[in-house]
N, C-alpha and C positions, 0 to 999 in steps of 0.2 A: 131415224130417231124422232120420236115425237112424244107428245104429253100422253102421261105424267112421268115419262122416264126424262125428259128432256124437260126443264121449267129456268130460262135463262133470266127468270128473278132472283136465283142464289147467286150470281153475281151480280146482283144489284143492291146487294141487304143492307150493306150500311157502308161507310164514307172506306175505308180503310180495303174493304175487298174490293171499292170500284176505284181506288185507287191504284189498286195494283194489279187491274185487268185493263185499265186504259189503257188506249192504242194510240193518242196524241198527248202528247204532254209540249207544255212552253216553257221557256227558260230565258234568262236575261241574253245568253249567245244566241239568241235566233233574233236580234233586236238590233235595228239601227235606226239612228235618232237624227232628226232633221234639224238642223239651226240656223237661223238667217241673221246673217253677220251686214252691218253697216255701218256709213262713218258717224251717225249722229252720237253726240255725247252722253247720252241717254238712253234707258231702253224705252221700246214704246210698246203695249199693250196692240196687239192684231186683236182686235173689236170681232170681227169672224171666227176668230178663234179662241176660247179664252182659255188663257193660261199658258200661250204662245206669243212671243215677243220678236220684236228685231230688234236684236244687242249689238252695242257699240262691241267692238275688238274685246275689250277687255275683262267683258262680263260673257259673252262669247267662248272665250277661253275657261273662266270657271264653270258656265255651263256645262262644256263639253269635260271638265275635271271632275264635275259633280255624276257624270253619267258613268264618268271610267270607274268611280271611287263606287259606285252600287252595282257594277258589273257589264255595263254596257261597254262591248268594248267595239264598235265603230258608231262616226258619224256621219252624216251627208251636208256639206257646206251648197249653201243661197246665196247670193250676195246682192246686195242695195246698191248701185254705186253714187256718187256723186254726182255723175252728168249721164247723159245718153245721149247718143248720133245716130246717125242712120244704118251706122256696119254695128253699132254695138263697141265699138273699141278699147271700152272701157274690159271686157271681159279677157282680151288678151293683152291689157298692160301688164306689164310688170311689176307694177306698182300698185297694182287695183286690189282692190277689196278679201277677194278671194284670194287672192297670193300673200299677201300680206297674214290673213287669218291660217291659210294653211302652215306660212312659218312658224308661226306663234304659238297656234296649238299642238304643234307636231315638238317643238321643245319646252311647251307647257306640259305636255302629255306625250313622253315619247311612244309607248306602247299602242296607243290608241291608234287603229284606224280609220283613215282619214279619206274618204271620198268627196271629189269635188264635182257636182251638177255642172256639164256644160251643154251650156244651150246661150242664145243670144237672147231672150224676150224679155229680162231683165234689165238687159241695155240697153235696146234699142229704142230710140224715138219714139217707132213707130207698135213697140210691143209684139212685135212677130219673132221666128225665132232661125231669122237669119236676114239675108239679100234680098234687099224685094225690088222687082223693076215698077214703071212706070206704073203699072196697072194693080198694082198692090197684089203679084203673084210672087210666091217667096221663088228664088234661083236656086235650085240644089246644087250645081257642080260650084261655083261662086260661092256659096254657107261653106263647104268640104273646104276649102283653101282659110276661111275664116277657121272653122273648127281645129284645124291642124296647131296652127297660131295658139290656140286657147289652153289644145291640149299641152302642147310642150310648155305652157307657161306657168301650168300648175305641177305636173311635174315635175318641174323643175324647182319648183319650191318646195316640194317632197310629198307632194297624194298621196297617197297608197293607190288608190282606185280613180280611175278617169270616169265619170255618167254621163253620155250623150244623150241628150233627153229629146231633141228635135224631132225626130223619126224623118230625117234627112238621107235619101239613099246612097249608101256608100259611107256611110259615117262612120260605122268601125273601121270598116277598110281604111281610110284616108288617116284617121286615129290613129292606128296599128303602127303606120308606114310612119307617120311621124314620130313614133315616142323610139320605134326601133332606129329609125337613122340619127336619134338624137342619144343612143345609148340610154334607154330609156325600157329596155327589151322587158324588163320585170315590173314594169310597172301593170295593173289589170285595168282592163275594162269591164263595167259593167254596163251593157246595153240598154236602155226601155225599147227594148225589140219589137214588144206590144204596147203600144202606146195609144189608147183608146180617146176619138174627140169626145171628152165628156165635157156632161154641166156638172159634176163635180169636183171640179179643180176651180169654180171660185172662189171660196177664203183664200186657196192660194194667191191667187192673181189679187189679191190686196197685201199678202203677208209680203211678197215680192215684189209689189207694183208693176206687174206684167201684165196685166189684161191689154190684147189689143186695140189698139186707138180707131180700127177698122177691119169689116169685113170678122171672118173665123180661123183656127186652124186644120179646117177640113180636108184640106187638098194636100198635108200634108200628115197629121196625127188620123188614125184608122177608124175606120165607121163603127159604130157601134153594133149593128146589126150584122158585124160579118163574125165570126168564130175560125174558117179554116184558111183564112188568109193570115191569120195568127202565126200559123206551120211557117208559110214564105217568110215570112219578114225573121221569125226566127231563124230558121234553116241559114237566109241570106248574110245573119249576123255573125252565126256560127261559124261560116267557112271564112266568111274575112278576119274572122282571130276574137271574137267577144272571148272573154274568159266566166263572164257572168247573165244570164239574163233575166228578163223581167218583162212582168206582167204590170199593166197600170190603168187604171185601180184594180182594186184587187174586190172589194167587197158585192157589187155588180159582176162579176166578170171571173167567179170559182169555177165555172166550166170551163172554162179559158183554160185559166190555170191547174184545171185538172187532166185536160188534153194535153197542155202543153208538158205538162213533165210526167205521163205515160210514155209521151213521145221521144221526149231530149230527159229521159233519168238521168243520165251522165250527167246531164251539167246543173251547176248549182241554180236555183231560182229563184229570184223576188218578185215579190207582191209587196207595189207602193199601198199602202193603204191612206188613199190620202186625204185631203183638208175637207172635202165635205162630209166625206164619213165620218171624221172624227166631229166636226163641226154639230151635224146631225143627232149626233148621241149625246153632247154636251147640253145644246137644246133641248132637248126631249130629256137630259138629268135635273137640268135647274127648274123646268115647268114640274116634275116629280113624276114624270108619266111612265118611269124606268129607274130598273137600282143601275146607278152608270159602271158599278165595277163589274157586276156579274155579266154588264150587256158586253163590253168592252174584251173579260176573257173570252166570252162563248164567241164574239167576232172575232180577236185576236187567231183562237183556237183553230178556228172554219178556217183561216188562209192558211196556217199548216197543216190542218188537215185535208187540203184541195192538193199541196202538195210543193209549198214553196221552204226554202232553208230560210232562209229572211226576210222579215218582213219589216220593211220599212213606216214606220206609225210616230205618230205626235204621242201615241197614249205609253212608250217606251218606259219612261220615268215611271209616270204614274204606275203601271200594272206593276213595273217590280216592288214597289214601297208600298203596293195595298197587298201584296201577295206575302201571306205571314209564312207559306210552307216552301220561297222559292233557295234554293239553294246554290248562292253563289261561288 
């Protein structure tokens, strides 16, 4: 079939038949929303990011009430803490930041699901995202004994979802084996299975005060020039019990995530989109070099249309409150 029997501008005529030929559409359930919870009394303005804060506990909690009440219904908790050591041990007190915020939101907002980020670079002294020996090289099997610790301690305050973020080998595995001997068997993991070293995760590393104090995290987070080593680390995640994976970041990295879920369709997928991208766009809206809503859906859109169920984004809130046709 070809022209002029075939002319696929009649599906393009006007707003109403292209909307009802589209093949991706967004919705607020494909949306989870990141928040960084800490003890200050105050929220403070993340200067990299605008219009993203580190909230005390208690504005934390209507945040996340503000996201469930427009349709968001999970979140991803950060946390600040008060001190940092060398193991990081602030991340599996019982008392810390993140456990603390997971009880509060999870009975401020019972419905809501509640994922908690574990990784150590938040805690520790040194800003790496586990054990690190003399020579500032992180210890994987030594971080797995740490991460077990962390994980039971937010489940135990009631997660929904555990996120190992380290790309620590063995880390679901070691996850798994803890939440199941601690009765703990329904709790999920979601992996950052693909966990790309970028330079776009600095606004984060201010929003959490995690930037390393030395050296990178190369030797552990995945080169950026590789694509099918992608497969291994997923594959590796999979069989130790991930019940979720992920791609990170997402907006660099849509072949990734288009490889990846041709490959593993079965299982669910995210694409973190994270603080530089969003950071970048915000940039480039306030200089007026871009309409920031239309850039922001057509980007949202691209990560589910490469082929993830969720995507993790700071622009959550926003897209749903600019979007007059979304339907909650």
């Amino acid at each position: 079939m070809n022209f002029p029997k075939m002319r696929p501008r009649r599906l393009r005529k006007n707003q109403y038949i292209r909307d009802l030929v589209r093949q991706t559409s967004l919705s607020a359930d494909d949306f989870m929303y990141p928040i960084f919870v800490t003890y200050e009394d105050h929220k403070r303005p993340i200067q990299s990011m605008p219009g993203i804060f580190q909230l005390p506990l208690e504005e934390a909690k209507k945040e996340a009430k503000e996201a469930f009440d427009i349709g968001i219904k999970s979140v991803i908790l950060f946390g600040i803490p008060q001190k940092k050591d060398e193991f990081g041990s602030c991340a599996y007190d019982e008392n810390g930041i993140i456990v603390k915020a997971i009880k509060e939101i999870k009975d401020f907002v019972p419905d809501l699901v509640v994922a908690a980020d574990a990784c150590f670079c938040e805690y520790t002294s040194h800003g790496h995202c586990g054990v690190i020996d003399k020579n500032g090289y992180l210890l994987n099997d030594e971080t797995l004994e740490l991460l077990k610790k962390e994980a039971y301690v937010y489940a135990k305050a009631g997660a929904d979802i555990i996120a190992p973020s380290g790309m620590i080998d063995g880390m679901v595995g070691a996850i798994r084996e803890a939440l199941d001997e601690n009765n703990f068997k329904d709790t999920i993991i979601m992996a950052y299975s693909a966990k790309y070293a970028s330079s776009f995760y600095g606004p984060f590393r201010e929003a959490a005060q995690s930037a390393p104090a030395f050296g990178d995290r190369k030797s552990y987070q995945m080169d950026y020039a590789n694509a099918y080593e992608a497969i291994k680390e997923i594959e590796l995640d999979i069989e130790e019990g991930a019940d979720i994976i992920m791609v990170k970041p997402a907006l660099s990295y849509l072949d990734i995530i288009r490889m990846v879920k041709d490959r593993f369709f079965y299982m669910p997928l995210a694409g973190y989109s994270v603080s530089g991208e969003y950071s970048l766009i915000k940039a480039a809206a306030q200089m007026g070099w871009v309409d920031e809503q239309k850039i922001v859906d057509e980007v949202l859109t691209s990560i589910k249309r490469a082929g993830c169920d969720i995507i993790i984004t700071y622009f959550a809130k926003e897209w749903i409150k600019n979007n007059s046709l979304l339907k909650i």
